[in-house]
PDB file of N, CA, C and O in Angstrom, chain B, residues numbered from 101:
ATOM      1  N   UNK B 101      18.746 -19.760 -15.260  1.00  0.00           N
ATOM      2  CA  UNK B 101      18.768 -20.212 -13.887  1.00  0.00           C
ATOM      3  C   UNK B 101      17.339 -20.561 -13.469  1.00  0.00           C
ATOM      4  O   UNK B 101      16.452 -19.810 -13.875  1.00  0.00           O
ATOM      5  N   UNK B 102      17.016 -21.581 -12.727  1.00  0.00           N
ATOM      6  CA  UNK B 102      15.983 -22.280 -12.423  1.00  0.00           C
ATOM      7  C   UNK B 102      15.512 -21.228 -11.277  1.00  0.00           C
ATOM      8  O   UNK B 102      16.301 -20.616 -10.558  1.00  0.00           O
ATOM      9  N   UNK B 103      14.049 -21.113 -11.223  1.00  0.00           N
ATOM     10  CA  UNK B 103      14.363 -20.882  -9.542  1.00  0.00           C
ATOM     11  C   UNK B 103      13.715 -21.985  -8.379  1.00  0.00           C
ATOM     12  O   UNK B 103      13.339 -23.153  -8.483  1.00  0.00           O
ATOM     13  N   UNK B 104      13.765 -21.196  -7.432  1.00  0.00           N
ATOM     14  CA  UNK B 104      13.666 -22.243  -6.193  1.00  0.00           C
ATOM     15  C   UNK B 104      12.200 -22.098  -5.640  1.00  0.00           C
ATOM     16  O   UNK B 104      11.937 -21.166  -4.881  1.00  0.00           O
ATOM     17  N   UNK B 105      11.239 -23.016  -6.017  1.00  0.00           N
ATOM     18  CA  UNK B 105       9.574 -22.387  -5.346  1.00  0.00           C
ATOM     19  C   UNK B 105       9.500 -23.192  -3.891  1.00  0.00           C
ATOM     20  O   UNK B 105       9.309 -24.407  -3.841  1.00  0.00           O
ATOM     21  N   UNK B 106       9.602 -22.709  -3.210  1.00  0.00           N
ATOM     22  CA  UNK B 106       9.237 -22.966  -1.667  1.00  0.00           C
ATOM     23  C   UNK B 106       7.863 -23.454  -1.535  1.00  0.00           C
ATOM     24  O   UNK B 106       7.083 -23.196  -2.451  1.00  0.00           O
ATOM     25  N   UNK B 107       7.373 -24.264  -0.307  1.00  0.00           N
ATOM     26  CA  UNK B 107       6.572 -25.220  -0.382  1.00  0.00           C
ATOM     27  C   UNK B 107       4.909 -24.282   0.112  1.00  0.00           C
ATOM     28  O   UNK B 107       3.743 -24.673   0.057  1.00  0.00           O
ATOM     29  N   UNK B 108       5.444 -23.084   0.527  1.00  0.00           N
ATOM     30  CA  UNK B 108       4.692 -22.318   1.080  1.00  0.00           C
ATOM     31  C   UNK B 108       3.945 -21.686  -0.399  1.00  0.00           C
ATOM     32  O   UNK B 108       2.747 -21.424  -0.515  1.00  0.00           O
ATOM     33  N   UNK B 109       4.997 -21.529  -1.459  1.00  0.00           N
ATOM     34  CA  UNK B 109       4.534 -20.902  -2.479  1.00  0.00           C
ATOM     35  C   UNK B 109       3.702 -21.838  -3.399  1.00  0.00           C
ATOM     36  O   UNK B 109       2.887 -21.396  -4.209  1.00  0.00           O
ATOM     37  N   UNK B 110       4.003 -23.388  -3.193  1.00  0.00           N
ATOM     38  CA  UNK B 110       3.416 -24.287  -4.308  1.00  0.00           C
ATOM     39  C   UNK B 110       1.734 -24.669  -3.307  1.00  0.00           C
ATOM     40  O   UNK B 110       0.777 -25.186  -3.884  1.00  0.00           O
ATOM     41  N   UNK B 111       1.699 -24.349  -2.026  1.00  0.00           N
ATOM     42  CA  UNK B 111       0.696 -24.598  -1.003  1.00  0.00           C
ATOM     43  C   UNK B 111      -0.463 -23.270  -1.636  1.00  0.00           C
ATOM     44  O   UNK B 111      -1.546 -23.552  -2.150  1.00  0.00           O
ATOM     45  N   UNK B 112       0.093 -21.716  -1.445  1.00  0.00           N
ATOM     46  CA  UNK B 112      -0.178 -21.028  -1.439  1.00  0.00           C
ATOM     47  C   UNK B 112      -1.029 -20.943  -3.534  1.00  0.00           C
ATOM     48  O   UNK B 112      -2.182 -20.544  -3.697  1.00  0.00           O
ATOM     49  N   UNK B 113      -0.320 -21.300  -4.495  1.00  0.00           N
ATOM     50  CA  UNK B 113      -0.344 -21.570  -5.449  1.00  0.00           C
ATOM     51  C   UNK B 113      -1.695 -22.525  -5.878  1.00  0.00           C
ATOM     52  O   UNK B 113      -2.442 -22.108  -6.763  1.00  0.00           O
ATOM     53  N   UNK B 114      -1.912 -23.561  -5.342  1.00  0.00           N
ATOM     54  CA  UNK B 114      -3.228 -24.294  -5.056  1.00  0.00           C
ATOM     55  C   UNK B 114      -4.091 -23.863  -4.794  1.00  0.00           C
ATOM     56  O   UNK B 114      -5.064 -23.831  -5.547  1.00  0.00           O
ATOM     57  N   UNK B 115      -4.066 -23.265  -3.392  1.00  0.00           N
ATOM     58  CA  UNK B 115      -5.341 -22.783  -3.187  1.00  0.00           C
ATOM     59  C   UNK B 115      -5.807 -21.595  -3.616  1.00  0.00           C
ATOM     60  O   UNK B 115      -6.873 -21.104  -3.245  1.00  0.00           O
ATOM     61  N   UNK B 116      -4.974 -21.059  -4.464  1.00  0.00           N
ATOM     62  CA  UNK B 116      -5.370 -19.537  -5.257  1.00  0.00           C
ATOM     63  C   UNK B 116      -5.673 -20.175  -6.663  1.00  0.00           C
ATOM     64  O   UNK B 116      -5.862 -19.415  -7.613  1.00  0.00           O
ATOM     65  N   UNK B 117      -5.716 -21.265  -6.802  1.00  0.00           N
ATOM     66  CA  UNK B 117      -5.934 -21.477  -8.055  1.00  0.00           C
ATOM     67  C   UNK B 117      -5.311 -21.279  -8.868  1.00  0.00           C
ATOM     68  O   UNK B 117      -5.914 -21.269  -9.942  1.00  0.00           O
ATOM     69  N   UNK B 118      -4.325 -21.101  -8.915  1.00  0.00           N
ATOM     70  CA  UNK B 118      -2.917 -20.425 -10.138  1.00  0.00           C
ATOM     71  C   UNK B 118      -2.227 -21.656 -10.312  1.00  0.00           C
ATOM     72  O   UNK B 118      -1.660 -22.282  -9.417  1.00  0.00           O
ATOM     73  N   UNK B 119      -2.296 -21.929 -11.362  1.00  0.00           N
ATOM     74  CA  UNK B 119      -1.458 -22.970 -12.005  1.00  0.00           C
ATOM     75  C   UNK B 119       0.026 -22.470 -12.071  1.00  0.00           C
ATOM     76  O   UNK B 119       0.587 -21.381 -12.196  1.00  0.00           O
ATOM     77  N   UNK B 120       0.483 -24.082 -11.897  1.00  0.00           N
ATOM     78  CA  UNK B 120       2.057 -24.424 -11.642  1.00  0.00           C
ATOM     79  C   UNK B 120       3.452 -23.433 -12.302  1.00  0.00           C
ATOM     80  O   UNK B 120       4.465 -22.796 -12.012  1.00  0.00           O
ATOM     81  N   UNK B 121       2.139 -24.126 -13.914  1.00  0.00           N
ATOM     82  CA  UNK B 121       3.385 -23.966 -14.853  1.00  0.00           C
ATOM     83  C   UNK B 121       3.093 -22.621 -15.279  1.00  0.00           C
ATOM     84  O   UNK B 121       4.045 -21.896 -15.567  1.00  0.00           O
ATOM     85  N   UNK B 122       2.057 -22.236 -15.352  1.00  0.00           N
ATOM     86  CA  UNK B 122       1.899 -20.668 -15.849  1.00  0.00           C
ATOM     87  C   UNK B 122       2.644 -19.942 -14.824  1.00  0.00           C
ATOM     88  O   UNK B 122       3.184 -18.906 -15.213  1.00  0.00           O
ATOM     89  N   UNK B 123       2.807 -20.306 -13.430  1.00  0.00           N
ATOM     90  CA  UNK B 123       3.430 -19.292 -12.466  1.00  0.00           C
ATOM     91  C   UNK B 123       4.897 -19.163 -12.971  1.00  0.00           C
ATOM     92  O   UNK B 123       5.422 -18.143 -13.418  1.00  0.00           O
ATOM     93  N   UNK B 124       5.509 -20.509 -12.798  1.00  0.00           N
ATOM     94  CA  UNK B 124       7.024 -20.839 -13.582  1.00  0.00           C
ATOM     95  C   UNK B 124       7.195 -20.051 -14.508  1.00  0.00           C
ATOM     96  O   UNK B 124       8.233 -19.395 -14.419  1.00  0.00           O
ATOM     97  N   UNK B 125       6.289 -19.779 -15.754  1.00  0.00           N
ATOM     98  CA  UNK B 125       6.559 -18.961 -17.114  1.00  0.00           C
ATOM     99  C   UNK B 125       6.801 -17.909 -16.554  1.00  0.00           C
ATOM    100  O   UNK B 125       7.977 -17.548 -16.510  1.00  0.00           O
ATOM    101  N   UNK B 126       5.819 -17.131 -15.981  1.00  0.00           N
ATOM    102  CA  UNK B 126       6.009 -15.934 -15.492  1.00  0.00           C
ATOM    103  C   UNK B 126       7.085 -15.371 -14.365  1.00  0.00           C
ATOM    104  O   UNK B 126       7.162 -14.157 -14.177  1.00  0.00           O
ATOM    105  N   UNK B 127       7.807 -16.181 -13.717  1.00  0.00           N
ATOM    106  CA  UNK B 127       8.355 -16.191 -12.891  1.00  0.00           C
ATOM    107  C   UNK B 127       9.921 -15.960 -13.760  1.00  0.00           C
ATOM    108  O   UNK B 127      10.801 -15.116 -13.585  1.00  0.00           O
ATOM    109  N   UNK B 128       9.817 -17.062 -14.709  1.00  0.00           N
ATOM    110  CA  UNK B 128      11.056 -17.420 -15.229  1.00  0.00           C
ATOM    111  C   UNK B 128      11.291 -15.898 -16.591  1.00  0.00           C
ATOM    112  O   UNK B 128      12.392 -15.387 -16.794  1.00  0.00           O
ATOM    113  N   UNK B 129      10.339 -15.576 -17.127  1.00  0.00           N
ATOM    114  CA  UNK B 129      10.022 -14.568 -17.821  1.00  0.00           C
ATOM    115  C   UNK B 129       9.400 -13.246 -17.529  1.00  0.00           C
ATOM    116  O   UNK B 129       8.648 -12.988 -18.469  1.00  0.00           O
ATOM    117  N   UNK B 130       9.377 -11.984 -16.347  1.00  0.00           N
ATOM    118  CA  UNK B 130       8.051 -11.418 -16.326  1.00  0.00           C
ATOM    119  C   UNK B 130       7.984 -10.359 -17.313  1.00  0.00           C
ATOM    120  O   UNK B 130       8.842 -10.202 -18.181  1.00  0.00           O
ATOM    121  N   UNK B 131       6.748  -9.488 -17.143  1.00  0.00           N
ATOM    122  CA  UNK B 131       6.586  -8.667 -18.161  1.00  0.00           C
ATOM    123  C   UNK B 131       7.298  -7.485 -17.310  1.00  0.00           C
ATOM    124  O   UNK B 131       7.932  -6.551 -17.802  1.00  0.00           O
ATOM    125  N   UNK B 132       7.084  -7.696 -16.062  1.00  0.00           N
ATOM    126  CA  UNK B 132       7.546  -6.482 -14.975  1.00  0.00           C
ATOM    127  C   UNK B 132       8.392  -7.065 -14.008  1.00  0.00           C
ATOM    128  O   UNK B 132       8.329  -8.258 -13.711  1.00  0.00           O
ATOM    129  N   UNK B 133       9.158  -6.285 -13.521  1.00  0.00           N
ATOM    130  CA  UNK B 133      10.033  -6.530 -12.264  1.00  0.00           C
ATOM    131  C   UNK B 133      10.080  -4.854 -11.186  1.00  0.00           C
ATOM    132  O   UNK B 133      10.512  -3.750 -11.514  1.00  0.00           O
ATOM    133  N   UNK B 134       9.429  -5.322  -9.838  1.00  0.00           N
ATOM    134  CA  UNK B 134       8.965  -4.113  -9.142  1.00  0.00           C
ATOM    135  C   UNK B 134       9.719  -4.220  -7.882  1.00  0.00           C
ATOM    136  O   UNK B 134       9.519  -5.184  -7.142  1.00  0.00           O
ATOM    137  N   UNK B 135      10.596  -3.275  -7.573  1.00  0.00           N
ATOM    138  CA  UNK B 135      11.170  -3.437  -6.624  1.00  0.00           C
ATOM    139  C   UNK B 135      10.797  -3.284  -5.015  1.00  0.00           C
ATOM    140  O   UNK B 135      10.736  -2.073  -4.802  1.00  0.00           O
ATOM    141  N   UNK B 136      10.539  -3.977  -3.869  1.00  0.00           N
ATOM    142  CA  UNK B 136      10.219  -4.753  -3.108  1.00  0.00           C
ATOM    143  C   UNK B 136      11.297  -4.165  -1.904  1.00  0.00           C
ATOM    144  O   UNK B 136      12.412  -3.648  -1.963  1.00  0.00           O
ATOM    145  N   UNK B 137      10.236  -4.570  -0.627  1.00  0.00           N
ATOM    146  CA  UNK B 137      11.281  -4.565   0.927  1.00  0.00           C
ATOM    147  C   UNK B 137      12.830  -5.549   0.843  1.00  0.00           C
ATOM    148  O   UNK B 137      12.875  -6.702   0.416  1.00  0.00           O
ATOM    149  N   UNK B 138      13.732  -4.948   1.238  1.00  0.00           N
ATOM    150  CA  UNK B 138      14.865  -5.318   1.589  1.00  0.00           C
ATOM    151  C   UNK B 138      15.638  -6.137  -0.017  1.00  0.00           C
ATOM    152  O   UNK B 138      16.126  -5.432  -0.900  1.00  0.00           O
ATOM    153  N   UNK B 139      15.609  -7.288  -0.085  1.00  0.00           N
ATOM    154  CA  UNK B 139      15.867  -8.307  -1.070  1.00  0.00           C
ATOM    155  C   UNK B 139      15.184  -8.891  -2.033  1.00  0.00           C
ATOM    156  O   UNK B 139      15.635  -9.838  -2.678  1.00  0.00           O
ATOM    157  N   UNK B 140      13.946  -8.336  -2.230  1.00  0.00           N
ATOM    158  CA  UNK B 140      12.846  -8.926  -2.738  1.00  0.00           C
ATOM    159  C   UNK B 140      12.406  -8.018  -3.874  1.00  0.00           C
ATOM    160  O   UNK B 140      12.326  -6.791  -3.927  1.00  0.00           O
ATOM    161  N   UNK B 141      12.113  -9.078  -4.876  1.00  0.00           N
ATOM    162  CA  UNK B 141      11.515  -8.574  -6.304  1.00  0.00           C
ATOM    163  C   UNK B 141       9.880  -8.569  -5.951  1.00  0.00           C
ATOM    164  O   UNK B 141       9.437  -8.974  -4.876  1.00  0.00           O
ATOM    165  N   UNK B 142       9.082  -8.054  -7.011  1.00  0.00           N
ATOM    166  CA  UNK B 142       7.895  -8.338  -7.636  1.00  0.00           C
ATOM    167  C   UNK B 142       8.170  -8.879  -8.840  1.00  0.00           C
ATOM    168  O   UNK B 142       8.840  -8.134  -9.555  1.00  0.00           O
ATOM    169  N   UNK B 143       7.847 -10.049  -9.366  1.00  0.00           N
ATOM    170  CA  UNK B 143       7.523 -10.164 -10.675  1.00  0.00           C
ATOM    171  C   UNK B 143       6.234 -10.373 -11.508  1.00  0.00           C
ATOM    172  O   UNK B 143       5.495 -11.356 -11.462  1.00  0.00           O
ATOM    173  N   UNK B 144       6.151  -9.687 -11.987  1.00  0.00           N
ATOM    174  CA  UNK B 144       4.296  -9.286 -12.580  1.00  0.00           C
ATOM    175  C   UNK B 144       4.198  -9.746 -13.755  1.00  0.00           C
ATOM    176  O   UNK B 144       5.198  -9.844 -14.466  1.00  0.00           O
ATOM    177  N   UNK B 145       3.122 -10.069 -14.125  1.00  0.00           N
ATOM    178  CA  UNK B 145       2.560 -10.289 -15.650  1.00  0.00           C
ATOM    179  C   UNK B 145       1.424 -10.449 -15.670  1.00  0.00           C
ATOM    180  O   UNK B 145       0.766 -11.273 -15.035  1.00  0.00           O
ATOM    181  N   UNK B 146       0.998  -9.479 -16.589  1.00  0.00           N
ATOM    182  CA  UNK B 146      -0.805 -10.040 -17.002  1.00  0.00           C
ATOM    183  C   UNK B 146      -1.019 -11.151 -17.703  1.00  0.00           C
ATOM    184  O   UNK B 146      -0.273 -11.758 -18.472  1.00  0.00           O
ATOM    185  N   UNK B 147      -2.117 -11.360 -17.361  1.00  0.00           N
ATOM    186  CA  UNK B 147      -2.897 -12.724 -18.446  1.00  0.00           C
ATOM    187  C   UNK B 147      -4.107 -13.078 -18.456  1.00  0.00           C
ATOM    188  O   UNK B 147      -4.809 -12.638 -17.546  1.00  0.00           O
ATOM    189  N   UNK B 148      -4.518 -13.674 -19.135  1.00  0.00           N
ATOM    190  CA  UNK B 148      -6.627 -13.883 -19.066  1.00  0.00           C
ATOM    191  C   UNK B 148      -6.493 -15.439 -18.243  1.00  0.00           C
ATOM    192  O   UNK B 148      -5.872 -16.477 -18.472  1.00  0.00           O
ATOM    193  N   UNK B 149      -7.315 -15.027 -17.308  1.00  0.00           N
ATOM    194  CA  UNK B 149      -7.672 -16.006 -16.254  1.00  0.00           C
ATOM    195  C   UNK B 149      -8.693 -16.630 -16.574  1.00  0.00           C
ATOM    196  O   UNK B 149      -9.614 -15.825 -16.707  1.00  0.00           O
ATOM    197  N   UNK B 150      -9.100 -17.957 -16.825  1.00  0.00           N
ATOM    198  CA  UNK B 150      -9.768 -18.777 -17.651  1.00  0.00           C
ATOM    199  C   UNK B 150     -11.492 -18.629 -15.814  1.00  0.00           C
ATOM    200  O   UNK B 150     -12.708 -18.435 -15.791  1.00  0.00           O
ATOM    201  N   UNK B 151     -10.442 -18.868 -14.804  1.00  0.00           N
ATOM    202  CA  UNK B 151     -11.259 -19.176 -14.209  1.00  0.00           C
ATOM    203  C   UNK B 151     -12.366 -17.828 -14.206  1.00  0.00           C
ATOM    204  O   UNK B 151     -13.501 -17.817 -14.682  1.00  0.00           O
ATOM    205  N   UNK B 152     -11.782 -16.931 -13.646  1.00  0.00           N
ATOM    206  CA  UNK B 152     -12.424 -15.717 -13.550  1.00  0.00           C
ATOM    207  C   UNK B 152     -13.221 -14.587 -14.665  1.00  0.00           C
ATOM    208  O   UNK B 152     -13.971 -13.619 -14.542  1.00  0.00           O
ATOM    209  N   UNK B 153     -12.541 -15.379 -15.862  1.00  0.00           N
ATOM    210  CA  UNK B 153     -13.103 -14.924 -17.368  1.00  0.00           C
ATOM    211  C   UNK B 153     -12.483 -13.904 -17.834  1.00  0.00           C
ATOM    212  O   UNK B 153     -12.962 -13.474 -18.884  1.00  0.00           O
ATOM    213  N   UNK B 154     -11.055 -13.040 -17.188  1.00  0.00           N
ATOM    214  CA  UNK B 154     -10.725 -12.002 -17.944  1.00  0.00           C
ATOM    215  C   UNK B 154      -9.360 -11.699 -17.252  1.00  0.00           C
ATOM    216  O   UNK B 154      -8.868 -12.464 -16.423  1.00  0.00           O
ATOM    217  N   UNK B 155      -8.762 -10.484 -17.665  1.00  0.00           N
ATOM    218  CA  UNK B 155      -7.517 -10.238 -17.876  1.00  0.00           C
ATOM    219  C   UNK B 155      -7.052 -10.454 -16.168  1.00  0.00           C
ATOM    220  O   UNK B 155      -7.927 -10.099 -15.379  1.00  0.00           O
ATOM    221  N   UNK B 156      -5.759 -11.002 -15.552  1.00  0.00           N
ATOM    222  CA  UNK B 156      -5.871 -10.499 -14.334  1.00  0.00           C
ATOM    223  C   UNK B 156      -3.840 -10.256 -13.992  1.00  0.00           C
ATOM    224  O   UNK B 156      -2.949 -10.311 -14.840  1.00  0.00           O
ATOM    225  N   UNK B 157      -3.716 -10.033 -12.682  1.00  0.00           N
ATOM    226  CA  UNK B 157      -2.323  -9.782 -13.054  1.00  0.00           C
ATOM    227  C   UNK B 157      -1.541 -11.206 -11.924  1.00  0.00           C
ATOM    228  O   UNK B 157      -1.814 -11.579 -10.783  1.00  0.00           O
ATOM    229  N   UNK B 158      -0.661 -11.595 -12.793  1.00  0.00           N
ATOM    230  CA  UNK B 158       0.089 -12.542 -11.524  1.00  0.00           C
ATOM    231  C   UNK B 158       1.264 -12.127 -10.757  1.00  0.00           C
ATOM    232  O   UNK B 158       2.327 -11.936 -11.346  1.00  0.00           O
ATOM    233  N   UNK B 159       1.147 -11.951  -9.321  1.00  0.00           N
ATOM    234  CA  UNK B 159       2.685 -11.387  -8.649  1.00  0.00           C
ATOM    235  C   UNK B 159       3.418 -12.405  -7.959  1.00  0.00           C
ATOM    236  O   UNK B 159       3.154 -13.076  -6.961  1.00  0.00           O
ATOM    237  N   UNK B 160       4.459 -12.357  -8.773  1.00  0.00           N
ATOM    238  CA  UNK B 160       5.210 -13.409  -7.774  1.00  0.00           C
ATOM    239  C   UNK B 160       6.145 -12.648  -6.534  1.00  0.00           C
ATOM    240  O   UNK B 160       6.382 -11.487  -6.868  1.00  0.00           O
ATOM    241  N   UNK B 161       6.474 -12.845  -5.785  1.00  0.00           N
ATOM    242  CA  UNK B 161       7.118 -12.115  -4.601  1.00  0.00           C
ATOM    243  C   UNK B 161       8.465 -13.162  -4.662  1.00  0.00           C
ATOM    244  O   UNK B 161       8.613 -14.311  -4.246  1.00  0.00           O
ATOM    245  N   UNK B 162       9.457 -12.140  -5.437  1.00  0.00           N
ATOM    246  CA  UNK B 162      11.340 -12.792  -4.936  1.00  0.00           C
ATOM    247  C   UNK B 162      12.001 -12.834  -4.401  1.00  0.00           C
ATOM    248  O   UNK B 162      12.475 -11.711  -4.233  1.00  0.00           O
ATOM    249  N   UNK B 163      12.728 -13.927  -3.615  1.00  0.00           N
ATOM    250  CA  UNK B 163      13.839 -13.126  -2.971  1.00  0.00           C
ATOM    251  C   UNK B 163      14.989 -13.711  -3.715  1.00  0.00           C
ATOM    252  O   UNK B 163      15.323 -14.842  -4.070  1.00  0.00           O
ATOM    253  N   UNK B 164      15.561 -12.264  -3.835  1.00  0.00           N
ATOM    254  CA  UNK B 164      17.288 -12.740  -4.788  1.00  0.00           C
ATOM    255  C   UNK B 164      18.013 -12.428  -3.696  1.00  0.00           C
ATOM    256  O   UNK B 164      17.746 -11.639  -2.790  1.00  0.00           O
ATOM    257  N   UNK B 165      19.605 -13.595  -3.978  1.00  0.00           N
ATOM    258  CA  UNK B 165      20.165 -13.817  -3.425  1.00  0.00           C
ATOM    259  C   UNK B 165      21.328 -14.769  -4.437  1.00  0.00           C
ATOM    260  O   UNK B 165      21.222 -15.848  -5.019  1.00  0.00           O
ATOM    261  N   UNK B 166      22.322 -13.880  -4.316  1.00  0.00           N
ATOM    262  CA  UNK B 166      23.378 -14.047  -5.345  1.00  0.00           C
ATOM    263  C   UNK B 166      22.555 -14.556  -6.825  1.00  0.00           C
ATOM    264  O   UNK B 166      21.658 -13.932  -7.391  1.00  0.00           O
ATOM    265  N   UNK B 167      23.046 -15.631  -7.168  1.00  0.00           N
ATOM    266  CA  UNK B 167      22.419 -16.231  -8.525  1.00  0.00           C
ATOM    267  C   UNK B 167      21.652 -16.725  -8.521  1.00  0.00           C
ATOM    268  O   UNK B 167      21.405 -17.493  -9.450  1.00  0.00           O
ATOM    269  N   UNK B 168      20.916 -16.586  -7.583  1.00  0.00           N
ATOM    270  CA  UNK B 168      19.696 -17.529  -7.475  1.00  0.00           C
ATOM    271  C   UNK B 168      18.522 -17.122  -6.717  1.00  0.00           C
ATOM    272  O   UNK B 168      18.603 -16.377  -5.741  1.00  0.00           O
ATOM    273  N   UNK B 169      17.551 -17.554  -7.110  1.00  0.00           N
ATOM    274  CA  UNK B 169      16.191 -16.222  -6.893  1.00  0.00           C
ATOM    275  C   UNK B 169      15.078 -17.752  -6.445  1.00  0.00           C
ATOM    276  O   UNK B 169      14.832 -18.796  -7.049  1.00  0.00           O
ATOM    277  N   UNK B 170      14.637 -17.187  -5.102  1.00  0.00           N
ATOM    278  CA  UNK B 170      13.579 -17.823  -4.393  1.00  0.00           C
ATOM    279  C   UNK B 170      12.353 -17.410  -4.280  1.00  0.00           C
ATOM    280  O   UNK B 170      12.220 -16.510  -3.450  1.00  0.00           O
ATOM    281  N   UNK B 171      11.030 -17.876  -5.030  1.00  0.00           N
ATOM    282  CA  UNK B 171       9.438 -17.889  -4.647  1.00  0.00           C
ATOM    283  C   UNK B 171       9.073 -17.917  -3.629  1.00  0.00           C
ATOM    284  O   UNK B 171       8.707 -18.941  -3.053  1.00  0.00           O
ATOM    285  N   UNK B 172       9.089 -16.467  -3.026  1.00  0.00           N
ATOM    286  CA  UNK B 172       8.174 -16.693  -1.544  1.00  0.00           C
ATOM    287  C   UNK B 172       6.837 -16.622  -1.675  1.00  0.00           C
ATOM    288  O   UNK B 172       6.324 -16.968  -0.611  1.00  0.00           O
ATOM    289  N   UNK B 173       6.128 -16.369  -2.389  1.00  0.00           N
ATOM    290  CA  UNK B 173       4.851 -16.651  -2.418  1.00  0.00           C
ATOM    291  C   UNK B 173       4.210 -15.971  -3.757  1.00  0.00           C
ATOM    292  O   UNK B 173       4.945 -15.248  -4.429  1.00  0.00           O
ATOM    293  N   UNK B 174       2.918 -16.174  -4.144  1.00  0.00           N
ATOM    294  CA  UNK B 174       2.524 -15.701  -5.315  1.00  0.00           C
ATOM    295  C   UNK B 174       1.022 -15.909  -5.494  1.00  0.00           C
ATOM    296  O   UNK B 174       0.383 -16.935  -5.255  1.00  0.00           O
ATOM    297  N   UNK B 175       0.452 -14.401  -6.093  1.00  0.00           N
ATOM    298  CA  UNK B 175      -1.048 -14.451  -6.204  1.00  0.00           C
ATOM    299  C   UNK B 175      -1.469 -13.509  -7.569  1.00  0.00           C
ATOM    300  O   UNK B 175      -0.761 -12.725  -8.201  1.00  0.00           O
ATOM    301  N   UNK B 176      -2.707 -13.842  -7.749  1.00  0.00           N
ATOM    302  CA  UNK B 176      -3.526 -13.078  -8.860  1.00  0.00           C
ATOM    303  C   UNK B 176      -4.194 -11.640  -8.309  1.00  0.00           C
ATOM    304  O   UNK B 176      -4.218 -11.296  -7.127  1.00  0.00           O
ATOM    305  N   UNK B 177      -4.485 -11.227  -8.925  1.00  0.00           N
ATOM    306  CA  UNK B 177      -5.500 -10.242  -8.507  1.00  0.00           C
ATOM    307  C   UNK B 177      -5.787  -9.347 -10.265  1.00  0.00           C
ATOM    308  O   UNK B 177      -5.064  -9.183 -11.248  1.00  0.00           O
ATOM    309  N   UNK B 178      -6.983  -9.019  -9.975  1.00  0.00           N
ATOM    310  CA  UNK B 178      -7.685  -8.361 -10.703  1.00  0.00           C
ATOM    311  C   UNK B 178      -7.481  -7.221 -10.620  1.00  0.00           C
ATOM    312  O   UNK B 178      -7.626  -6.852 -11.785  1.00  0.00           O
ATOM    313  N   UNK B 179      -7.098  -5.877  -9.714  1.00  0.00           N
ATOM    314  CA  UNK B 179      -6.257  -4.463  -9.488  1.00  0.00           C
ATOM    315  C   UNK B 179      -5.026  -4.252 -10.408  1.00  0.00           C
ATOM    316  O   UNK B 179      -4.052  -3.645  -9.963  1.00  0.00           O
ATOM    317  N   UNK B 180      -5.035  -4.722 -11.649  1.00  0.00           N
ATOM    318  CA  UNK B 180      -3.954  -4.031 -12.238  1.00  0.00           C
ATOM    319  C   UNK B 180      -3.453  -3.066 -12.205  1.00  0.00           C
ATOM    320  O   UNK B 180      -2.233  -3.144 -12.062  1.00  0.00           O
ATOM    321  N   UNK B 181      -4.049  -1.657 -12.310  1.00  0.00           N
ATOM    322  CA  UNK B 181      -4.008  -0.711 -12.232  1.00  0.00           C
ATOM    323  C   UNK B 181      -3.586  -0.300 -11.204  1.00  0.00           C
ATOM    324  O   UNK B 181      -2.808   0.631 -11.417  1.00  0.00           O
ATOM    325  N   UNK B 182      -3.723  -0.559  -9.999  1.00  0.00           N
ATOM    326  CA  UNK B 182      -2.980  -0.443  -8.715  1.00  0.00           C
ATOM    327  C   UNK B 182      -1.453  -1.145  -8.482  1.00  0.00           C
ATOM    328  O   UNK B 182      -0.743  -0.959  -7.493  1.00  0.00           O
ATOM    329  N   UNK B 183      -1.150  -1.953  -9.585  1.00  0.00           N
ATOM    330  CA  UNK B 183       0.140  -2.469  -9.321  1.00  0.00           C
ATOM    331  C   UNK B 183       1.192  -2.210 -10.481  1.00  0.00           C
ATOM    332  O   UNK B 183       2.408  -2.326 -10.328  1.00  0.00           O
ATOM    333  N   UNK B 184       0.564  -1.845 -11.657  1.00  0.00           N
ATOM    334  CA  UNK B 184       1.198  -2.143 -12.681  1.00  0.00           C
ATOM    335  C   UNK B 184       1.898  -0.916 -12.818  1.00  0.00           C
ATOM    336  O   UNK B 184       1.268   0.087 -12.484  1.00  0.00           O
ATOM    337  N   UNK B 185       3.574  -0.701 -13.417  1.00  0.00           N
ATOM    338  CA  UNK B 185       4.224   0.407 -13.663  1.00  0.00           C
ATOM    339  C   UNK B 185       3.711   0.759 -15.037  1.00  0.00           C
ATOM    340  O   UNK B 185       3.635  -0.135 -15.881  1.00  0.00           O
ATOM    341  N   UNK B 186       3.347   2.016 -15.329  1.00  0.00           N
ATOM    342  CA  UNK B 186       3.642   2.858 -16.953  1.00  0.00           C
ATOM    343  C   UNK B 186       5.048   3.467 -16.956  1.00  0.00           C
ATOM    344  O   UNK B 186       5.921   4.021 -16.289  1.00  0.00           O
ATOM    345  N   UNK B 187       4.719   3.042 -18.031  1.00  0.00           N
ATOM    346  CA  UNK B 187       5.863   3.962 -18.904  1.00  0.00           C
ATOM    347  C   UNK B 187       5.470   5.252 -18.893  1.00  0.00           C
ATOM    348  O   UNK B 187       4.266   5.502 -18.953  1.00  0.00           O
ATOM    349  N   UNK B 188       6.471   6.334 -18.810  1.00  0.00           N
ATOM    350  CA  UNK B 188       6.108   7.781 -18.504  1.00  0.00           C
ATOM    351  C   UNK B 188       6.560   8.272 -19.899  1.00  0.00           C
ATOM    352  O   UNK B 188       7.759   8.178 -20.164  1.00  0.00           O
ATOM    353  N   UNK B 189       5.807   8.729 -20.712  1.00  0.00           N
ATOM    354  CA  UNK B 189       6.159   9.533 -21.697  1.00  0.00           C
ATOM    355  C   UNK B 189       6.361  10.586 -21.469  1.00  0.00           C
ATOM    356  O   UNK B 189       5.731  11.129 -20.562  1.00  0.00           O
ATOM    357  N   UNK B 190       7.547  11.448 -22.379  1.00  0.00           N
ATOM    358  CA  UNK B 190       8.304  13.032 -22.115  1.00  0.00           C
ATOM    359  C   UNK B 190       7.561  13.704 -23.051  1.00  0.00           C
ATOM    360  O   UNK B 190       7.744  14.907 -23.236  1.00  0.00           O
TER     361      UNK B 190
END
């Protein structure tokens, strides 16, 4: 299923510097899915940010809704560690 990027998210997407299609990959694939206010996903994935020179994390913000899942907005940040789930070993 495709999803739906809103114009706010492809606006928002520009001026953060985050490319199109890398958002799409990640969007369409993440490494994480974090659950969110009301209807809304996180979808996360790390990656090396060419601009910034090193690892950083991309969040896309979802809203699902039946079969089909809408980009409300989406950014980078360098705080991995503040966003990212571990795995809890027993």
């Amino acid at each position: 299923m495709k999803p739906i990027i809103t114009d706010h998210t492809r606006f928002e997407a520009q001026r953060r510097q985050i490319d199109l299609e890398l958002m799409l990959s990640i969007v369409e694939d993440p490494q994480q899915k974090v659950p969110s206010k009301g209807n809304r996903v996180v979808f996360q994935s790390k990656y090396y940010d060419k601009i910034n020179g090193k690892e950083m994390l991309l969040r896309a913000i979802v809203e699902l809704a039946g079969d089909t899942f809408k980009v409300i907005s989406v950014y980078k940040t360098s705080k991995i560690d503040k966003y990212w789930i571990r795995e809890e070993r027993e």
